[in-house]
DRENPA-3360 file (N, C-alpha, C; in nm, 2 decimals, always signed):
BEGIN
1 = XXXXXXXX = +0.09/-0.12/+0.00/+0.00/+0.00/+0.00/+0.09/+0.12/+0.00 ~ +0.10/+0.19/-0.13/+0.18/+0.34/-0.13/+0.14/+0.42/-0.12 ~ +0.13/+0.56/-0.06/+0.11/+0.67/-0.02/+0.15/+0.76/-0.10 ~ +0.08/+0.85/-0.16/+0.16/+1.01/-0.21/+0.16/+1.07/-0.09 ~ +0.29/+1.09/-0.08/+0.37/+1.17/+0.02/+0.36/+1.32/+0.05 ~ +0.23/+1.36/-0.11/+0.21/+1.49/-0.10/+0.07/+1.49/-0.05 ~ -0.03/+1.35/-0.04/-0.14/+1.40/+0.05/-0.18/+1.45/+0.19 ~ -0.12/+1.46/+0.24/-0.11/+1.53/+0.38/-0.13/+1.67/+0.31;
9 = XXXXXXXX = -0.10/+1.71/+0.18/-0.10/+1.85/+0.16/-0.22/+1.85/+0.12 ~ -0.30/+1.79/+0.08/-0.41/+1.85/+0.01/-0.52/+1.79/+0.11 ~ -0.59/+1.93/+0.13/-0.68/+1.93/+0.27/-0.81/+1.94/+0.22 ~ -0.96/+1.90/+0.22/-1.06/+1.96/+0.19/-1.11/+2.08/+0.27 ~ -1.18/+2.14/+0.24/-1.27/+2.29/+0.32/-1.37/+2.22/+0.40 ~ -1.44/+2.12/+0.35/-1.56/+2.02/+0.39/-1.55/+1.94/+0.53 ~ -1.39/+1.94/+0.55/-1.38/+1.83/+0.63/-1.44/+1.84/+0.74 ~ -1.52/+1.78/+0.83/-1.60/+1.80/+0.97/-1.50/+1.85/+1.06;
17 = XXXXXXXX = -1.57/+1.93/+1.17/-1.44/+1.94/+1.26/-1.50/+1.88/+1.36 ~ -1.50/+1.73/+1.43/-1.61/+1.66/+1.49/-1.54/+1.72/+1.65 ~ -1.72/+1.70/+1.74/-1.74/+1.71/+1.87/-1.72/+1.59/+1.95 ~ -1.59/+1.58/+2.09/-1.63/+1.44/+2.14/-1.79/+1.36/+2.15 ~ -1.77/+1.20/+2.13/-1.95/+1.16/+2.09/-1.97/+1.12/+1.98 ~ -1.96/+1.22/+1.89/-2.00/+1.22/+1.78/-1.95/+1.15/+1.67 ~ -2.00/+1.10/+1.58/-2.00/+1.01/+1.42/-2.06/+1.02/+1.35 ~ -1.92/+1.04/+1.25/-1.97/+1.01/+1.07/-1.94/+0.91/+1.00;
25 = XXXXXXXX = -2.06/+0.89/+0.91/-2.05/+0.79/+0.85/-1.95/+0.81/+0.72 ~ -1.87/+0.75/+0.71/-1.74/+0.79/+0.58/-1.77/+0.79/+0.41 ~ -1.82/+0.62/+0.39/-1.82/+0.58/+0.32/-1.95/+0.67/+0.27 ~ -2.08/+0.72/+0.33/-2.12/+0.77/+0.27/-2.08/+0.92/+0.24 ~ -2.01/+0.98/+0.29/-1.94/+1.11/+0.24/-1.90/+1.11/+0.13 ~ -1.80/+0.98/+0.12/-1.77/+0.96/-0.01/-1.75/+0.81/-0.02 ~ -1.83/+0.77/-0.17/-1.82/+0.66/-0.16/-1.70/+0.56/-0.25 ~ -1.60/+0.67/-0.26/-1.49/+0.63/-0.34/-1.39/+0.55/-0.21;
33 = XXXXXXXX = -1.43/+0.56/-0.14/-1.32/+0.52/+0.00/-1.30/+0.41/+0.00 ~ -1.15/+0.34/-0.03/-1.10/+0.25/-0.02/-0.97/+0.23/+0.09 ~ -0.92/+0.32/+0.06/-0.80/+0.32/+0.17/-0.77/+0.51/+0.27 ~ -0.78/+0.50/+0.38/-0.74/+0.64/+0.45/-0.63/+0.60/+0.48 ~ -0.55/+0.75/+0.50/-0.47/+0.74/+0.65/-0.54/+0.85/+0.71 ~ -0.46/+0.81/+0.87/-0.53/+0.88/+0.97/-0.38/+0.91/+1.05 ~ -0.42/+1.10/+1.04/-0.27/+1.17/+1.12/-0.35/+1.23/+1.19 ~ -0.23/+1.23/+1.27/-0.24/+1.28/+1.41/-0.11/+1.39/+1.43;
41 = XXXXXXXX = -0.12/+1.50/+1.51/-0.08/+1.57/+1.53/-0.05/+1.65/+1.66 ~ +0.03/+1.73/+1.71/+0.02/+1.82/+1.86/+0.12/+1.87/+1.86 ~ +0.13/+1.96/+1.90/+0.27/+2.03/+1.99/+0.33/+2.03/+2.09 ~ +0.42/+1.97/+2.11/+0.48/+1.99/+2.23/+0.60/+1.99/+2.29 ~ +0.65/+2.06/+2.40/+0.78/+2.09/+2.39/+0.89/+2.02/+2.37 ~ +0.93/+2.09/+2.36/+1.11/+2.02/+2.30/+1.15/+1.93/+2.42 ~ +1.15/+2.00/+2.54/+1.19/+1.93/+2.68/+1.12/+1.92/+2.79 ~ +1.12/+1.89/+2.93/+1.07/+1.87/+3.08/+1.15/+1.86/+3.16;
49 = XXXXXXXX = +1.26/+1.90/+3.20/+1.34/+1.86/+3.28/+1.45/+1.78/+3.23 ~ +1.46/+1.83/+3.12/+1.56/+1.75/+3.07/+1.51/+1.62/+2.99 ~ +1.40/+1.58/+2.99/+1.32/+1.51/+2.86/+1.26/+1.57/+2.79 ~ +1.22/+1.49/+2.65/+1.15/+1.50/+2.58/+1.05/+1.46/+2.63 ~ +0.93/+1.56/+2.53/+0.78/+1.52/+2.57/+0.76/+1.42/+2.43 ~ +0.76/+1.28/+2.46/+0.75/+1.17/+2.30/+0.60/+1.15/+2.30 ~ +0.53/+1.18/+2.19/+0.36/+1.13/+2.19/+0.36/+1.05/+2.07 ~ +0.34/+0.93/+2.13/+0.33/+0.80/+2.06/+0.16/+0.77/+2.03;
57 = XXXXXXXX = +0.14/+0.75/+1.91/+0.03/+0.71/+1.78/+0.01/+0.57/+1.78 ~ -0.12/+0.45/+1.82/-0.11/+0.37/+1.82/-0.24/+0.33/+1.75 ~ -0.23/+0.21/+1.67/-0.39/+0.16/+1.66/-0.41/-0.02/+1.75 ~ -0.53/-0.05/+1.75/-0.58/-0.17/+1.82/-0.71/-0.23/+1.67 ~ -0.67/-0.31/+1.67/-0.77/-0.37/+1.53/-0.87/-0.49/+1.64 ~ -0.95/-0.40/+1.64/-1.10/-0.49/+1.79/-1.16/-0.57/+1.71 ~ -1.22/-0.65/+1.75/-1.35/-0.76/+1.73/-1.46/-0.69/+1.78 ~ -1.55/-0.76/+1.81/-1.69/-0.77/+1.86/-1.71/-0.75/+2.00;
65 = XXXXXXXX = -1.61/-0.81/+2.07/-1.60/-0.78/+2.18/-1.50/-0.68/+2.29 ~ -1.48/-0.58/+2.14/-1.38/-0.46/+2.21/-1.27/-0.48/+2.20 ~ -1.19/-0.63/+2.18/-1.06/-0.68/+2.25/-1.00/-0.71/+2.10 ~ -0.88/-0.72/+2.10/-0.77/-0.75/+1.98/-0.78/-0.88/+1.98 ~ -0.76/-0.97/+1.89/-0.75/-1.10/+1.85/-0.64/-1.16/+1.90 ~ -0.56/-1.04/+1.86/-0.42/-1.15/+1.88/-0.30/-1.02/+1.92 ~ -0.21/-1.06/+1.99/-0.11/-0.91/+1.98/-0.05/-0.86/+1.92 ~ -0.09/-0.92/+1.79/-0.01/-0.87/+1.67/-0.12/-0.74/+1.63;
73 = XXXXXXXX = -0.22/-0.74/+1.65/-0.33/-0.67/+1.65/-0.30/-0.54/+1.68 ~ -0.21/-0.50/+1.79/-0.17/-0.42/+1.80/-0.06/-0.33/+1.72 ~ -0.07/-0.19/+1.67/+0.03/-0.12/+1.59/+0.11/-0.04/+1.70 ~ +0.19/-0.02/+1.67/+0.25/+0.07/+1.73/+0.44/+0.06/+1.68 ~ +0.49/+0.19/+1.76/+0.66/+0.19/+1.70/+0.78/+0.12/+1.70 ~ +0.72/+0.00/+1.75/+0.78/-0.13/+1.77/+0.71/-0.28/+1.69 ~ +0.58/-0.19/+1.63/+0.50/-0.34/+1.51/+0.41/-0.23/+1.46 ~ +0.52/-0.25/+1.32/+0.45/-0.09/+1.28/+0.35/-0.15/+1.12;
81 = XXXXXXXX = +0.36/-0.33/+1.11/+0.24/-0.31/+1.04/+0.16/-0.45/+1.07 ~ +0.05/-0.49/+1.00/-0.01/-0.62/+1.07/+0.01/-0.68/+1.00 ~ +0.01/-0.84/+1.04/+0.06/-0.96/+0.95/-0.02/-0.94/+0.81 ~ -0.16/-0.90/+0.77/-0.18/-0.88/+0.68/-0.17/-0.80/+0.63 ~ -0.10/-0.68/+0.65/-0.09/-0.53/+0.60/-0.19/-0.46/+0.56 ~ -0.31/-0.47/+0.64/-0.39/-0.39/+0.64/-0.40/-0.22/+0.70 ~ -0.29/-0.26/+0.79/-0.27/-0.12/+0.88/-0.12/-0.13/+0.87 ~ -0.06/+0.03/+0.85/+0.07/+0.05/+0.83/+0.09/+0.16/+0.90;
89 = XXXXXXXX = +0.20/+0.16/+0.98/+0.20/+0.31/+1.05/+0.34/+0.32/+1.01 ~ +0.38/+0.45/+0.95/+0.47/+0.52/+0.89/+0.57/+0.54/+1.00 ~ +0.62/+0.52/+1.15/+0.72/+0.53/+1.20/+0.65/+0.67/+1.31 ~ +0.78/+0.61/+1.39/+0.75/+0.74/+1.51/+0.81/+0.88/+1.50 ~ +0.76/+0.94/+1.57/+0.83/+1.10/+1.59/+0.81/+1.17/+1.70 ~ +0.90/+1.15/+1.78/+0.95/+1.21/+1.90/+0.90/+1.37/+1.92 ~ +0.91/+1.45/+1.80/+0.90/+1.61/+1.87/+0.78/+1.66/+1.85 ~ +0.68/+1.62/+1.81/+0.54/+1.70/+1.75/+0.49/+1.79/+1.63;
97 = XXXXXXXX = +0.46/+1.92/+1.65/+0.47/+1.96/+1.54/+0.47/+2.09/+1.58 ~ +0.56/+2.17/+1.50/+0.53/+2.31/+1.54/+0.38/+2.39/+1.47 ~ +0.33/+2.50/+1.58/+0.20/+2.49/+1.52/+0.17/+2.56/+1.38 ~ +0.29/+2.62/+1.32/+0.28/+2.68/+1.21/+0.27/+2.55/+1.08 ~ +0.30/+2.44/+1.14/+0.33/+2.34/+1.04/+0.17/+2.24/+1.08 ~ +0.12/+2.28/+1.14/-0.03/+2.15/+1.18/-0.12/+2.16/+1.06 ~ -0.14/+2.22/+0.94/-0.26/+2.25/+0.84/-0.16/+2.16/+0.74 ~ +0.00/+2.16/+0.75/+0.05/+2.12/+0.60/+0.12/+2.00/+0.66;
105 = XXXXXXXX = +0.13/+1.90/+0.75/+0.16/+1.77/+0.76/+0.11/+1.72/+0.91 ~ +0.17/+1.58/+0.94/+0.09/+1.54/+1.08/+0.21/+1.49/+1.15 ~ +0.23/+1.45/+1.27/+0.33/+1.41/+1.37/+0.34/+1.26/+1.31 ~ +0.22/+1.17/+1.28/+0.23/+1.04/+1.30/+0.13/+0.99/+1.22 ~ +0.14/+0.91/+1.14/+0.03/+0.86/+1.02/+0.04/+0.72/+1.02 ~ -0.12/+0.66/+1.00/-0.12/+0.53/+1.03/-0.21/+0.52/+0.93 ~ -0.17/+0.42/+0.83/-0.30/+0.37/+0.73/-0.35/+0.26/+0.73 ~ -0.49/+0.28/+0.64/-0.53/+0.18/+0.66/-0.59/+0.10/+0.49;
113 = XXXXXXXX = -0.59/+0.01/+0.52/-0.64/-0.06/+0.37/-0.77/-0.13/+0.41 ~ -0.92/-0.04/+0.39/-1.00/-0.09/+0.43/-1.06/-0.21/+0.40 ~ -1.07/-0.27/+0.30/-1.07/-0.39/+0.30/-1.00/-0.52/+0.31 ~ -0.88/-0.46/+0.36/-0.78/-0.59/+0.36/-0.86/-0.61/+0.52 ~ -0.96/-0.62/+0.59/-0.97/-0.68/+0.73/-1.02/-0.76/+0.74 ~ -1.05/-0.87/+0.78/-1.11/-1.01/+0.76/-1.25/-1.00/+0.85 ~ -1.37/-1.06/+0.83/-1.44/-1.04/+0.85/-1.50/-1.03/+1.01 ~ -1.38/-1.05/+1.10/-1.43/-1.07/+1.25/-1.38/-0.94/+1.31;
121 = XXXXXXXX = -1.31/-0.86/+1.20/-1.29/-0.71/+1.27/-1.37/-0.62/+1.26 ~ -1.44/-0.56/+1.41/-1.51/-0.47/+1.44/-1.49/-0.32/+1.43 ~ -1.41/-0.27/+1.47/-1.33/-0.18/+1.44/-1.20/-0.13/+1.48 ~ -1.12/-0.02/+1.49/-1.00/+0.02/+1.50/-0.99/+0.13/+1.56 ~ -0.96/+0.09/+1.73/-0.90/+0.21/+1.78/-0.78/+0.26/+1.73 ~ -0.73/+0.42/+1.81/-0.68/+0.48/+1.75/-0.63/+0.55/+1.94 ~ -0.54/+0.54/+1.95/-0.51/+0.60/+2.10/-0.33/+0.70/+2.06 ~ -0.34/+0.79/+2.20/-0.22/+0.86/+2.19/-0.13/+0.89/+2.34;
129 = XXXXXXXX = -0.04/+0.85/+2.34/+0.06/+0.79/+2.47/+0.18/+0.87/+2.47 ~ +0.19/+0.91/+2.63/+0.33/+1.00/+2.62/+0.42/+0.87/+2.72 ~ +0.54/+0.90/+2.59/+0.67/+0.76/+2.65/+0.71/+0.80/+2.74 ~ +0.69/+0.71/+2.84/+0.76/+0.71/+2.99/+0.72/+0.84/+3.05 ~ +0.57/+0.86/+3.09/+0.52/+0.95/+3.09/+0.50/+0.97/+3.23 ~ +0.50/+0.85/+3.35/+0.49/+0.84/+3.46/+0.63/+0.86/+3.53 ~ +0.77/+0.85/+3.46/+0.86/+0.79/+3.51/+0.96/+0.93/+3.49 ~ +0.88/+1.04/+3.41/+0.91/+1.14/+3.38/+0.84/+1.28/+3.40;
137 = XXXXXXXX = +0.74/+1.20/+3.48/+0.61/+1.32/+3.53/+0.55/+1.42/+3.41 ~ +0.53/+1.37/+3.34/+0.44/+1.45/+3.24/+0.30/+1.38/+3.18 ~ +0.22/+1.49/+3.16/+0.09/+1.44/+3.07/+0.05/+1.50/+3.00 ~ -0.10/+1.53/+2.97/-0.11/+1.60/+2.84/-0.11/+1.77/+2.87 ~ -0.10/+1.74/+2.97/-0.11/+1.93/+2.98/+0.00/+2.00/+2.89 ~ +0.08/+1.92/+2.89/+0.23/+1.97/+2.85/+0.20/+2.03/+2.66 ~ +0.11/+1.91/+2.61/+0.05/+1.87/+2.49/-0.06/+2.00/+2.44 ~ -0.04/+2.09/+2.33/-0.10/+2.15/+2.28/-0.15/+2.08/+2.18;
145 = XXXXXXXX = -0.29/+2.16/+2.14/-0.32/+2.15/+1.92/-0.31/+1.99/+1.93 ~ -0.34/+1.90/+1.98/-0.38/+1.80/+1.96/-0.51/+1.77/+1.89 ~ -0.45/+1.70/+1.73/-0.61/+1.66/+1.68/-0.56/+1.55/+1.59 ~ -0.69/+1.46/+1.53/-0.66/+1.34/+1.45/-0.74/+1.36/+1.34 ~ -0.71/+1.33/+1.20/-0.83/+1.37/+1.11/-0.80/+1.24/+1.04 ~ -0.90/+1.16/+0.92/-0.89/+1.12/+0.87/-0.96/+1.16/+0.68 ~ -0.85/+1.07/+0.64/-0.83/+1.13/+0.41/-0.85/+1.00/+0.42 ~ -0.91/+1.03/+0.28/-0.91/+0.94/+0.20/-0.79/+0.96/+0.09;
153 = XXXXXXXX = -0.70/+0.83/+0.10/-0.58/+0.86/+0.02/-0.60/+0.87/-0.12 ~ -0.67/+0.84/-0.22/-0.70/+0.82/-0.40/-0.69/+1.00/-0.39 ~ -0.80/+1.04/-0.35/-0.82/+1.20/-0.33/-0.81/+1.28/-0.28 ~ -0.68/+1.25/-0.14/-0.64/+1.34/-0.09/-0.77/+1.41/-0.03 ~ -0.86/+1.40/+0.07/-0.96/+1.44/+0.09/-1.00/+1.42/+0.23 ~ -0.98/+1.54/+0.30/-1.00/+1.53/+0.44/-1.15/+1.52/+0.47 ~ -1.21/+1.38/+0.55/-1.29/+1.36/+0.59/-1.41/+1.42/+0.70 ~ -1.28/+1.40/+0.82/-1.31/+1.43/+0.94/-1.19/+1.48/+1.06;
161 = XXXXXXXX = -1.23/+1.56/+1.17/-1.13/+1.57/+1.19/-1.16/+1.59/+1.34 ~ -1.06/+1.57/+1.42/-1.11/+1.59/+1.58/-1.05/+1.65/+1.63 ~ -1.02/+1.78/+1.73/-0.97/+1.88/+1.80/-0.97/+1.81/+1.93 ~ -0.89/+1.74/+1.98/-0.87/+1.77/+2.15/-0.86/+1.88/+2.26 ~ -1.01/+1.86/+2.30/-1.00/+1.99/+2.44/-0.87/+1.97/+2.54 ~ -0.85/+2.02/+2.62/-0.77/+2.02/+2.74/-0.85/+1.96/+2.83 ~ -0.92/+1.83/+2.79/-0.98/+1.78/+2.92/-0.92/+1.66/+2.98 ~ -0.83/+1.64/+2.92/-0.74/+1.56/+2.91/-0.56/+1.60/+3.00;
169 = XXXXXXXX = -0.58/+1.72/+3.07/-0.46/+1.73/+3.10/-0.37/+1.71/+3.19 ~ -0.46/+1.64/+3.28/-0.41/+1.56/+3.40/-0.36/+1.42/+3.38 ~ -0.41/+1.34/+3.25/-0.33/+1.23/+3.20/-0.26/+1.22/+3.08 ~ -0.22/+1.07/+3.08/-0.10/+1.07/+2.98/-0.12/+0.98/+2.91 ~ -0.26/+0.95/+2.91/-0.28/+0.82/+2.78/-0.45/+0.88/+2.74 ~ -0.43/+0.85/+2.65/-0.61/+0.87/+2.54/-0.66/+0.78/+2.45 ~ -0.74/+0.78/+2.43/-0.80/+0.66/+2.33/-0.91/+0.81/+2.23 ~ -0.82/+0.84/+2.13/-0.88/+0.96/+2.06/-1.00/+0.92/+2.00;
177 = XXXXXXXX = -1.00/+0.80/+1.88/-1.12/+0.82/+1.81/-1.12/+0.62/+1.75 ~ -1.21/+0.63/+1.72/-1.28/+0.47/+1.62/-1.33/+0.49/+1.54 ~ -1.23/+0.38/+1.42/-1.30/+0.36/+1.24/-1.39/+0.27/+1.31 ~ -1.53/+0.23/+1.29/-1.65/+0.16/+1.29/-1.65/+0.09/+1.15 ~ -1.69/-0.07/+1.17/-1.75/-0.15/+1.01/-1.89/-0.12/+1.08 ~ -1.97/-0.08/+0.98/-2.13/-0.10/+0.98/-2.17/-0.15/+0.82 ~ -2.13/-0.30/+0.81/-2.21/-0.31/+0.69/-2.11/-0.36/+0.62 ~ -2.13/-0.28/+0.49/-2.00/-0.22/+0.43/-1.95/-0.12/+0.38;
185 = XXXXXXXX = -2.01/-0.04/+0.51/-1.95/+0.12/+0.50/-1.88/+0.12/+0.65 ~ -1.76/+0.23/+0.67/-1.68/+0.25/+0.76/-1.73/+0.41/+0.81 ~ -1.74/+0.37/+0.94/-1.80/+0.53/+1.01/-1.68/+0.56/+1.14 ~ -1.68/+0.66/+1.18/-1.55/+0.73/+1.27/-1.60/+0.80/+1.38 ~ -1.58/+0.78/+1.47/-1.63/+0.81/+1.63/-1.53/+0.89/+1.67 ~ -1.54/+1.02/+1.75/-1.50/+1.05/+1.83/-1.48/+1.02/+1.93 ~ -1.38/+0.96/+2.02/-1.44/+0.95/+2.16/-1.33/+1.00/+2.28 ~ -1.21/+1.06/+2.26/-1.11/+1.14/+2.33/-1.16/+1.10/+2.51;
193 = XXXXXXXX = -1.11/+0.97/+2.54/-1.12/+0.90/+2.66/-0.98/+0.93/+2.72 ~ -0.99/+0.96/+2.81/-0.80/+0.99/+2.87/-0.82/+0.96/+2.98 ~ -0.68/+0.91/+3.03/-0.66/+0.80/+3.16/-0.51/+0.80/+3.19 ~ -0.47/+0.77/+3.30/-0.34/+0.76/+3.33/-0.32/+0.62/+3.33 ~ -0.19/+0.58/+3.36/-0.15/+0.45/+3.34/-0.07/+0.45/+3.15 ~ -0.09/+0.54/+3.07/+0.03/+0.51/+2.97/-0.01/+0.41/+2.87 ~ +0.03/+0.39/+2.77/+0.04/+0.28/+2.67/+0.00/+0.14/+2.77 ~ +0.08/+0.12/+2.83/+0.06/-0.05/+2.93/-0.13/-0.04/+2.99;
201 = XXXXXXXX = -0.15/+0.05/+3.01/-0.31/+0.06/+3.06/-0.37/+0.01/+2.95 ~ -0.40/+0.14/+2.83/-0.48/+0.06/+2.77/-0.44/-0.03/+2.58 ~ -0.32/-0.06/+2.68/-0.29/-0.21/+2.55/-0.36/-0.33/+2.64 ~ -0.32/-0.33/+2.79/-0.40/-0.40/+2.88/-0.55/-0.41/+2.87 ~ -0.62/-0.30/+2.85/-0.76/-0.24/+2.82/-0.80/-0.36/+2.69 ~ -0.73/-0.33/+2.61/-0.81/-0.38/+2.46/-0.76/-0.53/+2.49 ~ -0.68/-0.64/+2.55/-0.67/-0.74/+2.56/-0.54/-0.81/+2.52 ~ -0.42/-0.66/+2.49/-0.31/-0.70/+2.48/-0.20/-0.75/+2.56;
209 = XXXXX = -0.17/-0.88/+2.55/-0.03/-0.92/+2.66/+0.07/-0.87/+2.66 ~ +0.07/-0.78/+2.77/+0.21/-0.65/+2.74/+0.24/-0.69/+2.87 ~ +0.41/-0.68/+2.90/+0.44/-0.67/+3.03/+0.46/-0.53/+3.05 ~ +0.46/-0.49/+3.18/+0.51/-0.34/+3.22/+0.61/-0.29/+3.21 ~ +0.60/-0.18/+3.21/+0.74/-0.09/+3.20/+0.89/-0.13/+3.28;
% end
């Protein structure tokens, strides 16, 4: 699955700016939709005390019952695609984005090949984690301009998009948004869930065998 490297530039005017809650249905926006990526984006400082603030992009490919099949299920900067290559996530990036740069690229992009999913996948979280976030005392407060949008890659065509409030700034893990199957159309939830505990909480959450930090 190849990417034009120049679609992150090409934005639509249309694109929703969605409210936590809320969902659209994709496939009927446009029904050319075969493959998205989904970027993510934020600012945040260069340092903390001598760290970096790292905000790590992850997906979970759910079933029916919320939970990942298997731990390969899991994406992230250490299994950055799935045995079937349905989901690819383009690599990590430690510094965020400066905010002059958030309208013309994204921190972290993870795609998806919507039909490569086999029929017992429900949908695909989408969460966002600061590394060693406990061990380094930081959370999202630190995190500005936090948002996730999702394109359709053929047309470069921004869908949807989600703005994170600061309701979130007392922790350091989020579960931002869900691609939904309904059918055979793909719909996109908002749901900006934030919780402390880090990546290990909710890879634990979705039914991942992770040891702790």
């Amino acid at each position: 699955m190849t990417i034009d490297p120049n679609a992150t530039l090409n934005v639509s005017a249309d694109a929703g700016h969605m409210n936590k809650g809320e969902e659209v249905d994709l496939t009927n926006m446009d029904a050319s939709l075969r493959r998205v990526f989904v970027g993510l984006g934020w600012d945040a400082p260069e340092a903390k005390d001598g760290y970096p603030v790292d905000v790590d992009a992850c997906a979970f490919i759910l079933n029916r019952d919320g939970r990942v099949r298997r731990d390969t299920d899991f994406v992230f900067y250490n299994n950055l695609e799935t045995e079937q290559g349905a989901i690819k996530h383009r690599g990590d990036n430690t510094s965020g984005l400066e905010s002059s740069q958030a309208e013309k690229s994204d921190a972290e992009v993870i795609e998806l090949l919507l039909e490569g999913f086999a029929f017992d996948v429900e949908k695909i979280a989408f969460s966002v984690t600061i590394h060693n976030a406990e061990e380094r005392g930081q959370t999202f407060g630190l995190v500005k301009n936090a948002y996730m949008r999702i394109v359709n890659v053929d047309n470069g065509k921004e869908l949807a998009r989600f703005d994170l409030t600061e309701d979130a700034g007392a922790d350091n893990a989020i579960v931002f948004g869900e691609m939904i199957r309904d059918g055979i159309n793909w719909k996109f939830k908002a749901i900006g869930t934030s919780s402390k505990g880090g990546l290990y909480k909710i890879a634990r959450d979705f039914g991942v065998n992770v040891a702790p930090n």
